[in-house]
N, C-alpha and C positions, 0 to 999 in steps of 0.2 A: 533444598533448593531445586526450582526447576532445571531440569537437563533432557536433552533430545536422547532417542536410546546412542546414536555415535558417540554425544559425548559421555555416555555413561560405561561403553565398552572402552574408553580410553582410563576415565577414571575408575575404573576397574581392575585397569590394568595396572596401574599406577598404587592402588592399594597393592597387588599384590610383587610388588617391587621390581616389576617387569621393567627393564630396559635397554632390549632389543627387540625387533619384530620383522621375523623375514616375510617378504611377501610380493604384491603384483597384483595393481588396483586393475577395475573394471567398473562397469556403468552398476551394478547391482551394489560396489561396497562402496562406493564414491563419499557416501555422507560419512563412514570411518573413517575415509583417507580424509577427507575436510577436518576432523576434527583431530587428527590425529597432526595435521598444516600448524594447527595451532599450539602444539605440542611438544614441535620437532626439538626441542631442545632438553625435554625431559625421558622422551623415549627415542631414541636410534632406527629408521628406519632401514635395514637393507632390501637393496630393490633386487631381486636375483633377475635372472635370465629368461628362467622358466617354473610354474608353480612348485613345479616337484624338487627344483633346486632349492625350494623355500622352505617346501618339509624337511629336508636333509639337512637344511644347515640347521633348522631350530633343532633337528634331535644333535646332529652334531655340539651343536650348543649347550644341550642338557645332559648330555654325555660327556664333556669334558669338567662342564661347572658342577654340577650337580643341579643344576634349577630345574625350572620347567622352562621348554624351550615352546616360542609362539610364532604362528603362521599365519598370516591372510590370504586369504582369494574370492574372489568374483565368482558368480553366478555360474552352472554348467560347467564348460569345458575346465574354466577356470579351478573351480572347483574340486572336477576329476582329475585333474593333474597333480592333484596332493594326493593321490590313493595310496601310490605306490609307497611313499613317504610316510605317511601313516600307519601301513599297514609293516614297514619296516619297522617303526617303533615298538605297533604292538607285537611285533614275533620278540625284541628284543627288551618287552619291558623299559619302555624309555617316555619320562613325563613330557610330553608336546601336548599344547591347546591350539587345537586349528581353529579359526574363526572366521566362517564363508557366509557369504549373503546371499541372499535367493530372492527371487521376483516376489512382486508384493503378495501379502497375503489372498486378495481378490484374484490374483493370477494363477497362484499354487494349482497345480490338476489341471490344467490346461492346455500344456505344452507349448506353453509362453516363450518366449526369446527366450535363448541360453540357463532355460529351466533346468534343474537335476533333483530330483528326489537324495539328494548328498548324505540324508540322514539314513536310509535305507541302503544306501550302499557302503555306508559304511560299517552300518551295524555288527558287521562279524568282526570287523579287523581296529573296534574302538573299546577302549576300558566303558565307555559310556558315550550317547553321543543324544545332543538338543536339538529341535526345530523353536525358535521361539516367538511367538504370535502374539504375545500380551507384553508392550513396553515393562507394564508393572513388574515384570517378573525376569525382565533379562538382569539385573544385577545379582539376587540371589541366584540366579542360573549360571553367570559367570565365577562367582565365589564360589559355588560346589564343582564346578567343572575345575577349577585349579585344586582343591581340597582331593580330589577323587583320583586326579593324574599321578598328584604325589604320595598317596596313603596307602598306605597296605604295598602288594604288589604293584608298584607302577604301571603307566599306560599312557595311552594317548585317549583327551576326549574332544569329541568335534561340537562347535556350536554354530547351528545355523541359525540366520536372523536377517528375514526377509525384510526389502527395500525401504518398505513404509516405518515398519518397527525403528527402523534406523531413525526416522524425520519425527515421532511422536515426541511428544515431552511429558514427563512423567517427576514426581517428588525422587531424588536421589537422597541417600543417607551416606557419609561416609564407613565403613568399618572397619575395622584390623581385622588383617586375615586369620582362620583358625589356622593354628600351627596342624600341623598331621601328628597323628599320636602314631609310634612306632612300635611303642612298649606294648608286648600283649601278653596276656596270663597265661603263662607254659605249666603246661598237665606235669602236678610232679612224678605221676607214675612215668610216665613216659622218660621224664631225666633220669630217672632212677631206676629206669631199663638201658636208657644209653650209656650210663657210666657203668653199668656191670658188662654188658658187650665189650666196654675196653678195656678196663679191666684182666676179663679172658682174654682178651686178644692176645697171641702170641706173633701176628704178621698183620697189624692195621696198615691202611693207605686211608688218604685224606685226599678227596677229590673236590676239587673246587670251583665253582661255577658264575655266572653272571650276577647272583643274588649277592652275592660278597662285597660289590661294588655298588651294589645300590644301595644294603645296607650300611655300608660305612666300615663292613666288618674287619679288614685290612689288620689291624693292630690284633682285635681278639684272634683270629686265624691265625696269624703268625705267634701267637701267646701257646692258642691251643694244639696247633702242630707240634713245641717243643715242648710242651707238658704229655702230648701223646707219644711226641719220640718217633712219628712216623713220617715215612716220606709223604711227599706232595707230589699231585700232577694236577693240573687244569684244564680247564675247557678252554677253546677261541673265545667265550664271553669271557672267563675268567681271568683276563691275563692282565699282572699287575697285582691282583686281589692280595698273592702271596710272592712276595720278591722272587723273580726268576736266580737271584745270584746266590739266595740261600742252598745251605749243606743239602736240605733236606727236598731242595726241588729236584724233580726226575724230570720233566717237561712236559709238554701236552698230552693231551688222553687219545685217542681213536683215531679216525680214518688218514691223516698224517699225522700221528703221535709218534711219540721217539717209542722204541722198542721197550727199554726199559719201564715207561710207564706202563705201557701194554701189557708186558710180561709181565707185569708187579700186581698189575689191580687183575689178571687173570689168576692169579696164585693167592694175594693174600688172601685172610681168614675173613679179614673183615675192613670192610670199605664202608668209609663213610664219607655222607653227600651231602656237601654245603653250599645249597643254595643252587643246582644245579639239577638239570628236567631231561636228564636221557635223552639226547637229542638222537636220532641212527647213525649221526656223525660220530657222536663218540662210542656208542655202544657196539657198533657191526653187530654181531647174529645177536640178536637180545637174547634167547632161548639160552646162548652160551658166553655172555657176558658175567661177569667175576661171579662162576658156575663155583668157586672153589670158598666162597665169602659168604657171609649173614652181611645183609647190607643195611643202612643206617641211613636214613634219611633226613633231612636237617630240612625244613623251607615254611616262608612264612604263608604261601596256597597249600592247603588243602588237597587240591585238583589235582595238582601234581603227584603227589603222594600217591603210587603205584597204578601210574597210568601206561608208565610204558616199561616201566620194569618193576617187580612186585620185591619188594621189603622184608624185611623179618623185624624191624623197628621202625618206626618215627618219631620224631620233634617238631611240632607243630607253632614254629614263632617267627617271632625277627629273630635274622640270626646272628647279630651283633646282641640281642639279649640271650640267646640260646648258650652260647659262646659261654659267655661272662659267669653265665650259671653253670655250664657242663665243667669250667677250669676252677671255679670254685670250688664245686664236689670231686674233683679227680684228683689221687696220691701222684706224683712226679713215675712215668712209664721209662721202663728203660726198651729198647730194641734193639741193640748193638749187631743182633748176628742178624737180623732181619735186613738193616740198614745197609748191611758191610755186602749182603747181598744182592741190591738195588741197586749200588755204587760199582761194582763187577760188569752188571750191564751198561750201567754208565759208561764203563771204561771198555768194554766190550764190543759196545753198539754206538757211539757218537754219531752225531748228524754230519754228514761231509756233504762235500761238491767238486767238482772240476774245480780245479786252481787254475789251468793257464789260463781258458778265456774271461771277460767280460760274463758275470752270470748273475741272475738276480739274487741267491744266498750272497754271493759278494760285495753284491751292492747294499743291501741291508744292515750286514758288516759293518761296511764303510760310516752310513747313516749311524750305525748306534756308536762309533768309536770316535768320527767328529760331533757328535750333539754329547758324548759322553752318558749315554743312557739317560739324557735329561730334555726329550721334547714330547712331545703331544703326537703318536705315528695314528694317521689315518689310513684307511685302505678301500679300496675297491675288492672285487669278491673275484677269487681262479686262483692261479698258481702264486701269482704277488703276494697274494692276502694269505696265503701259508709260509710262505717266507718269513714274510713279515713278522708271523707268530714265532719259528721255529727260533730264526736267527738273531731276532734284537731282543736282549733281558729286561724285561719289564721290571722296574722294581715299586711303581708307585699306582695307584687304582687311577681308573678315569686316564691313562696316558695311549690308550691302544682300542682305537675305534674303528667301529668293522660292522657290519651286517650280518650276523650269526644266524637268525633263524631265518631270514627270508631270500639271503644274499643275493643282496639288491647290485647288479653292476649298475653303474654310476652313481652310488650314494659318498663316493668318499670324497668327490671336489665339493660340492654342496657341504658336505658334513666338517670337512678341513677349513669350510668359511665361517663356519657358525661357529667353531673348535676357537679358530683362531681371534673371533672378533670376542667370544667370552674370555680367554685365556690370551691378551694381545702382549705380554711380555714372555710368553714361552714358544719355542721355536715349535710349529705345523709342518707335518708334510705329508703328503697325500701320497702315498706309492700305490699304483695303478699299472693294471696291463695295457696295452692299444686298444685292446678292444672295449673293454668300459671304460676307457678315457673318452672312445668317442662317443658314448653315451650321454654325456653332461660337459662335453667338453667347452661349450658355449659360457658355463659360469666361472671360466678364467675372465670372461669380458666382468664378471661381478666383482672378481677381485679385484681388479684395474680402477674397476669405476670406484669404489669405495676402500680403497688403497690396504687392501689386505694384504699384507707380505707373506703369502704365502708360498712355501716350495712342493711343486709338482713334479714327482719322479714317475715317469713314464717306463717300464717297464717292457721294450718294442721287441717281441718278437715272433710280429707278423703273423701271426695266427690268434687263435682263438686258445689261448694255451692249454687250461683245463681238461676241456671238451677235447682236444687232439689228446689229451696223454691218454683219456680213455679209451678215445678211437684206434691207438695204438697199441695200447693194452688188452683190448677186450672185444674190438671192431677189425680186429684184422688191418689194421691202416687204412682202412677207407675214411679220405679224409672227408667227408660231406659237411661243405661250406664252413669249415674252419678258415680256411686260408684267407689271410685278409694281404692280396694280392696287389692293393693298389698304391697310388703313386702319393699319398696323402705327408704332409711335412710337417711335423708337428712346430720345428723350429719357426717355420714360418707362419703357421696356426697362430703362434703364442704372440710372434713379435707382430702380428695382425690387428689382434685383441688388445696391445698396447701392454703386453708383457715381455716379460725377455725371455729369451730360448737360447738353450745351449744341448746340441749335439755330440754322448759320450759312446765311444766305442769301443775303448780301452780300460782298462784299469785307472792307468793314470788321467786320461781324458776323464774318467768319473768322480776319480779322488780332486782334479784341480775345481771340475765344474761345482762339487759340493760345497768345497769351500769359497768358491766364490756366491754359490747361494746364501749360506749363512750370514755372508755380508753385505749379501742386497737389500733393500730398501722396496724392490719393487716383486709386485710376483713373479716367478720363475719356472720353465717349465725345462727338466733335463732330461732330454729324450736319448734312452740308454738300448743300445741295439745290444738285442744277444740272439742266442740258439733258437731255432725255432723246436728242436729235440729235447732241451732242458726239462727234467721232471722234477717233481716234488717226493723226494722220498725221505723215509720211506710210505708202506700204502697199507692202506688192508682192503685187499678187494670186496665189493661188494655181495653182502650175504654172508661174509668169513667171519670167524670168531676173533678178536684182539692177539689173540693168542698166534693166529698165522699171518701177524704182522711178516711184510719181505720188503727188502731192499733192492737196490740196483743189484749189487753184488748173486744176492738170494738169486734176481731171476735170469741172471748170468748162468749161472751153475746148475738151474734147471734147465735152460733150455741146451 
């Protein structure tokens, strides 16, 4: 049948079982927003605030579902306002299709109205990205651009498709989408180098990364851990991948990792890496990162494979079929004296906090022991977004969503709306500092408008929290423009926007206000004041080995 390219970008869409699309029309996408009028009942449209809140919520969206998450925008500015959002997915591996319009073809290189070269500027920060000039050819361009987001490595790809292309009419076919092939041919020498490494191992660690969760790998990793008999730590992508509440978890890896893990992957023999890319977050001094281990590589790129720390093995696959293969070939490991001495540091080194005041570890607390370790936690990026990792137990993949590689402040209201609108029977909530709450703090009017129940924990103390600990740590206290000094209400922000606000400053003021978010109905935002001095510990300073992880206590005793 004949179809214009807008309506072929809908029914596009529509094969590929799309049914949300964050976004914010303009004069260059107008002919998709018309065809998309006639739709409204097949596809969901969220209008965000601002474009970048529309990148955020689609990766939030595809981060909590597993789909590919979808964006629209307009010509130029429009346009650039997804960067940020894009380029968060791609640091983080996460399937988004943006799909922006551009001035007609006759106009392109002219520096026409609200023109952008969008495809050139995306180019670094996309799995792949289209400018498309031939009606004929935008459906096959939409079917590879959803194929390519979800295949292999994930990503985000951008499709541009100037004003005219929109209004052409062209022969549409319908097709079923190709499924993604996941399955790849793993080198048996390569498996049969990995399972003699563990084998020898007398002190293995299983370090576990973002790949875990995109490959689905959750069940094999928790197979393969107690077949190897070794402890677990993770990465901030990784968390969930491997139940926080198992025997065999130690906690996070690197720069706030709990000691024990620190110490364990600096000692053991042999570490192996599932599905996780050295970030300098978790490695501190690379040079002296598990200096004492043959390390094991696990990841379905290539690329990765001794880019930023050099190997003694790899596995080159998915790693939910890596898994499957390596637990087949491995006799049942025992570690007992290895284990008995990870659990030492356990008990040795625990994560603590001030107990009397009001403090964000407390608050997180609270959040995992009324939701019962069972909602969807978002986050913004600083001191909240390490909390959030240390102190709520992850036990299930896709529940703890964050900006790892690019950390984006204000991606987690955006991301908490896309969370919530794919996942609408599991409780969201976005814990956030002040200061990247004020970032994006306008897409609480998003949740209002399209009645997203979501709960926004504000995280208020008055600085710039992050950026001050290191200014305190490492700047002598000069606090240069941390201090967010002004008179701004968030209570009143929210209930502005047509949400509720509730002001906590106590323990019990945050215990009553939580529970009474749990059983609101409307968005909510709980502005929780604490310490402007609260740190995140413990640290590895930068440039230091895992190995001289310190704590509050540590830099007590030195100075």
């Amino acid at each position: 049948m004949q179809l214009t390219g807008s309506e072929i970008v809908i029914e596009c869409l529509k094969e590929q079982d799309v049914d949300t699309v964050f976004g914010y029309p303009g004069g260059a996408i107008l002919n998709v927003y018309d065809a998309l009028y006639k739709h409204s009942g097949e596809i969901r449209h969220i209008l965000t605030s601002h474009e970048q809140g529309a990148a955020h919520a689609a990766d939030g969206y595809a981060r909590a579902t597993g789909k590919v998450g979808v964006c629209f925008a307009t010509s130029g500015p429009g346009a650039t306002n997804l960067v940020t959002g894009i380029a968060t997915a791609y640091m983080d591996s996460i399937p988004v299709v943006a799909i922006t319009c551009n001035v007609g073809v006759s106009l392109l290189g002219k520096d026409s109205f609200q023109e952008i070269d969008i495809t050139g500027v995306t180019m670094p920060i996309t799995k792949h990205n289209y400018i498309v000039k031939d009606v004929t050819k935008l459906a096959d361009t939409i079917r590879n651009a959803f194929r390519i987001a979800k295949s292999g490595r994930p990503g985000p790809v951008l499709i541009d498709i100037p004003k005219d292309v929109t209004a052409q009419e062209t022969e549409y076919e319908k097709k079923e989408p190709e499924k993604p092939c996941q399955e790849t041919l793993i080198d048996e020498e390569q498996l049969k180098t990995a399972v003699e490494m563990i084998h020898n191992s007398k002190k293995p660690y299983i370090f576990v990364g973002g790949g875990a969760i995109l490959s689905d790998a959750s069940e094999e990793i928790r197979k393969f851990a107690h077949k190897v008999d070794a402890p677990v730590a993770d990465s901030l992508m990784g968390k969930g991948a491997f139940p926080g509440t198992d025997e065999l978890y130690s906690g996070m890896l690197g720069m706030h990792g709990t000691k024990a893990s620190n110490f364990g992957v600096s000692q053991c023999d042999l570490l192996i890496v599932a599905g996780a890319r050295f970030s300098d977050r978790v490695t501190g001094n690379a040079k002296k990162f598990a200096s004492n281990a043959k390390i094991l590589q696990i990841d379905i790129d290539p690329a990765e494979i001794d880019k930023n720390v050099l190997t003694h093995a790899s596995v080159e696959g998915d790693l939910k079929c890596v898994l499957r293969e390596l637990c087949a070939r491995l006799e049942q490991q025992d570690h007992a004296e290895w284990k008995q001495q990870i659990r030492e540091y356990e008990e040795k080194y625990p994560l603590t906090y001030h107990e009397e005041p009001l403090t964000g570890p407390y608050v997180v607390e609270e959040i995992y022991r009324q939701t019962k370790g069972d909602a969807v936690i978002v986050t913004e990026v600083g001191q909240h977004q390490m909390w959030a990792a240390q102190f709520y137990k992850y036990t299930k993949p896709r529940t703890f969503l964050t900006s790892g590689g690019l950390g984006t402040m204000g991606y987690g209201l955006g991301a908490s709306i896309g969370a919530k609108v794919g996942c609408p029977d599991k409780t969201v909530v976005n814990i956030a500092g002040d200061g990247c709450f004020r970032m994006n703090m306008n897409e609480i009017a998003t949740a209002v408008r399209h009645q997203v129940p979501i709960i926004q924990v504000v995280i208020n103390n008055h600085v710039l929290g992050m950026v001050r600990q290191w200014q305190d740590l490492f700047y002598e206290k000069r606090y240069s423009a941390t201090v967010l000094n002004d008179a701004v209400d968030f209570v009143k922000l929210a209930e502005a926007m047509g949400a509720e606000g509730v002001c906590a400053a106590t323990k019990k003021e945050f215990e009553d206000a939580f529970v009474y978010a749990l059983k609101c109905k409307n968005p909510i935002v709980i502005d929780c004041q604490i310490g402007c001095d609260d740190k995140v510990w413990p640290m590895v300073a930068p440039g230091a080995a895992l190995s001289e992880t310190f704590s509050e206590e540590d830099l007590k005793e030195k100075q």
